[in-house]
C-alpha positions in Angstrom: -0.2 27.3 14.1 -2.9 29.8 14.1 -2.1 33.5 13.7 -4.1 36.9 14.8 -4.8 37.6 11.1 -6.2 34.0 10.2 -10.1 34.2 9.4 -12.1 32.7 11.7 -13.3 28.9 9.4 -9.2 28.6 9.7 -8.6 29.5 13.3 -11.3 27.0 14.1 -9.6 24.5 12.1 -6.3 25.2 13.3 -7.3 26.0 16.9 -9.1 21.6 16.4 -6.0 20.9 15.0 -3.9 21.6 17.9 -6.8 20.5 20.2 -6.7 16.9 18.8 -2.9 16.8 18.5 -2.1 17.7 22.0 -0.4 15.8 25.0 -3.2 13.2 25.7 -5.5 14.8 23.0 -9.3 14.0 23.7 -11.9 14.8 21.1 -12.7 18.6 21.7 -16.5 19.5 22.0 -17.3 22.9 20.4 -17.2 24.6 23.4 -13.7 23.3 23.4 -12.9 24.6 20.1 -15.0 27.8 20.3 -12.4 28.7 23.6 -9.4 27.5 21.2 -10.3 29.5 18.4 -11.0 32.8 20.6 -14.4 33.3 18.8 -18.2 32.1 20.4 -19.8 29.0 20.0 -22.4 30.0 18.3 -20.1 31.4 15.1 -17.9 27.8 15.4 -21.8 26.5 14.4 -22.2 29.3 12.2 -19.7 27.9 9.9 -19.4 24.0 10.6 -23.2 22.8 12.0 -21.6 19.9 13.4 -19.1 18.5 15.1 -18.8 15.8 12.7 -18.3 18.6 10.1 -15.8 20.7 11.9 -13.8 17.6 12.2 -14.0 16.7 8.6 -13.3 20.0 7.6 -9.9 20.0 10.0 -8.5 16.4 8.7 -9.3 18.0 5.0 -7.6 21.1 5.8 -4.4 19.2 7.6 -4.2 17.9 4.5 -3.7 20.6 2.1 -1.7 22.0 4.7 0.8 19.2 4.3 0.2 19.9 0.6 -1.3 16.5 -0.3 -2.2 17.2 -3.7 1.4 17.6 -4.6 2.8 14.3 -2.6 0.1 12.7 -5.0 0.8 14.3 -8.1 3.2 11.4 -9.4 0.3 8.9 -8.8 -2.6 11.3 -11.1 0.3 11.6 -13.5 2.1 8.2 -13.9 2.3 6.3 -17.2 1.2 3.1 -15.9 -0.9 1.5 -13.8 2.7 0.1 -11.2 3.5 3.6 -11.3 0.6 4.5 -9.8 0.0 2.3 -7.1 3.9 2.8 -6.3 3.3 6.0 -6.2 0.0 6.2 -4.4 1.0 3.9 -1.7 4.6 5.6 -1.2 2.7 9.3 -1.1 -0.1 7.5 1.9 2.9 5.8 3.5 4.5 9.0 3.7 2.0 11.2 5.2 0.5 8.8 7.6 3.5 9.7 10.5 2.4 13.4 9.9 -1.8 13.1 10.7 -1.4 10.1 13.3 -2.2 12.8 16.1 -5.2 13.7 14.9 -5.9 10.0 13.4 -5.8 8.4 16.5 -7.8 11.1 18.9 -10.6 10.6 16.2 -10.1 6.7 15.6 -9.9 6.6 19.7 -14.0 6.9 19.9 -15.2 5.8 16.8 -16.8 2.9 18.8 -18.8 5.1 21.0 -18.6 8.7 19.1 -20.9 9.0 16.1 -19.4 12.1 15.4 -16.4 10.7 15.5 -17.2 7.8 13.8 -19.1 9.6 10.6 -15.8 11.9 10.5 -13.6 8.9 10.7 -15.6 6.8 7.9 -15.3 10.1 5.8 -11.5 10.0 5.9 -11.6 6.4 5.0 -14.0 6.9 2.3 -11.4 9.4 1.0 -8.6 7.0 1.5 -10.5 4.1 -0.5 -11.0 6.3 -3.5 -7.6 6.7 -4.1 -7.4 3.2 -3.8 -9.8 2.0 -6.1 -8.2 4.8 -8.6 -4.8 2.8 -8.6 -6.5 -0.5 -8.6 -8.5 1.4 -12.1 -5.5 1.7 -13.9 -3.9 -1.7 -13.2 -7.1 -3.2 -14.7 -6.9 -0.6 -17.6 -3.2 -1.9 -18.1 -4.3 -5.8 -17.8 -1.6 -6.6 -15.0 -4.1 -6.9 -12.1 -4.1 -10.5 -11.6 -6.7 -12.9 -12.7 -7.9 -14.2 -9.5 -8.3 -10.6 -8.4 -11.2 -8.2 -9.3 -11.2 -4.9 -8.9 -13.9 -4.0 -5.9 -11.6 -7.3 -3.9 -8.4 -5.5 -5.1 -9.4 -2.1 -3.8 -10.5 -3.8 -0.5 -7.1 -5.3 -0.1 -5.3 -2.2 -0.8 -7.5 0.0 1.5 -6.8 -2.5 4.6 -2.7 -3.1 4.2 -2.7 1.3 4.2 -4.5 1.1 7.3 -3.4 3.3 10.0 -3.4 0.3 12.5 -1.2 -1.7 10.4 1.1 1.5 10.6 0.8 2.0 14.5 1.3 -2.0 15.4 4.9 -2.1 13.1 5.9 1.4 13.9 5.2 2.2 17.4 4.4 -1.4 18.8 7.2 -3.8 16.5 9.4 -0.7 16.7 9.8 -0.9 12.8 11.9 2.4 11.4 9.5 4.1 8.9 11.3 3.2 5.6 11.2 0.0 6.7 7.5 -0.2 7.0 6.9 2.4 3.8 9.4 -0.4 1.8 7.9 -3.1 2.8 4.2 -1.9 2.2 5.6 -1.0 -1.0 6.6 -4.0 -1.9 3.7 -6.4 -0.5 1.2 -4.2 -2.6 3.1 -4.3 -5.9 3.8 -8.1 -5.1 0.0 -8.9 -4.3 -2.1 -6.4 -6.6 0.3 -6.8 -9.9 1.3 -9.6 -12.3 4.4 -7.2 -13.2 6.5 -8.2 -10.4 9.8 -6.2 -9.7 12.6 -5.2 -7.8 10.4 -3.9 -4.8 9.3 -6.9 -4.0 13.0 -7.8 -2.7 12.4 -5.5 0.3 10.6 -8.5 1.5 13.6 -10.2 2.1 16.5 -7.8 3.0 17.4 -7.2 6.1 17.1 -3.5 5.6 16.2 -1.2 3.3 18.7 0.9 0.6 20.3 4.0 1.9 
């Protein structure tokens, strides 16, 4: 991933990258990434003062590198408020098989890692504020149901994207990945709109469309 002629912020972020995403990946120290990256520890803190930060800085970084912004830009741009969480949740769906590496060396000691844990609760943070943003514009639109507000709604849509819920039907139910990114689909349109449609049959069908 890195190259000879990457400055040294992205041959740190690269050389964390490839630390986290490796065979058995553990949560590098600096030292760890300093002897990645080919440059001293002292210029890895020179640029990222923590750990926490360096880690941030990498999952942000993964991200444009999968060009995020664009798998999202049907979601900022859509006419409606079912557009938007379709699109939203298809764009998240998506992308989670491509950062589950790193995801899940960082989620691995979030319960005894405050680093890892502040650098975890970041990425979430992000995640929920694309969630309350689609949840926003069903409200604006009126089809969020009644019996739903929106802080409840956005909690609802920011646990069923969970990376979890992803691992136990992919890797431990042995689910295919449309059939999980359908079915997700389907089960947030279902629950978070009043404006019901044809995703919500992916509930039921044995498969999804070719």
């Amino acid at each position: 991933m890195s190259s000879a002629n990457s400055d040294t912020p992205t041959r740190i972020l690269e050389s964390t990258l490839a630390l986290l995403e490796a065979p058995g990946g553990k949560l590098p120290t600096m030292s760890d990434i300093a002897k990645a990256a080919g440059v001293s520890r002292q210029a890895v803190y020179l640029h990222y003062p923590s750990r926490t930060d360096v880690l941030i800085a990498a999952t942000r970084y993964q991200d444009q590198m999968l060009d995020m912004d664009t798998a999202l830009a049907p979601s900022r741009t859509a006419a409606n408020g079912r557009e938007r969480l379709d699109a939203f949740v298809t764009a998240w769906c998506n992308h989670v098989p491509k950062i589950h590496g790193v995801a899940r060396a960082i989620m691995a000691l979030t319960s005894t890692d405050a680093e890892a844990k502040a650098a975890w609760d970041i990425r979430m943070t992000d995640l929920r504020e694309g969630c309350a943003a689609a949840v926003a514009a069903l409200a604006r639109d009126g089809t969020l149901p009644d019996s739903m507000d929106q802080a409840k709604a956005t909690d609802l849509l920011w646990a069923l994207l969970s990376i979890r819920n992803w691992e136990n039907l992919t890797q431990t139910c042995g689910w295919e990945q449309s059939r999980y990114a359908m079915t997700i689909r389907a089960m947030a349109v279902a629950t978070l709109t009043q404006d019901t449609g044809p995703l919500t049959d992916a509930l039921a069908c044995p498969e999804p469309p070719a």
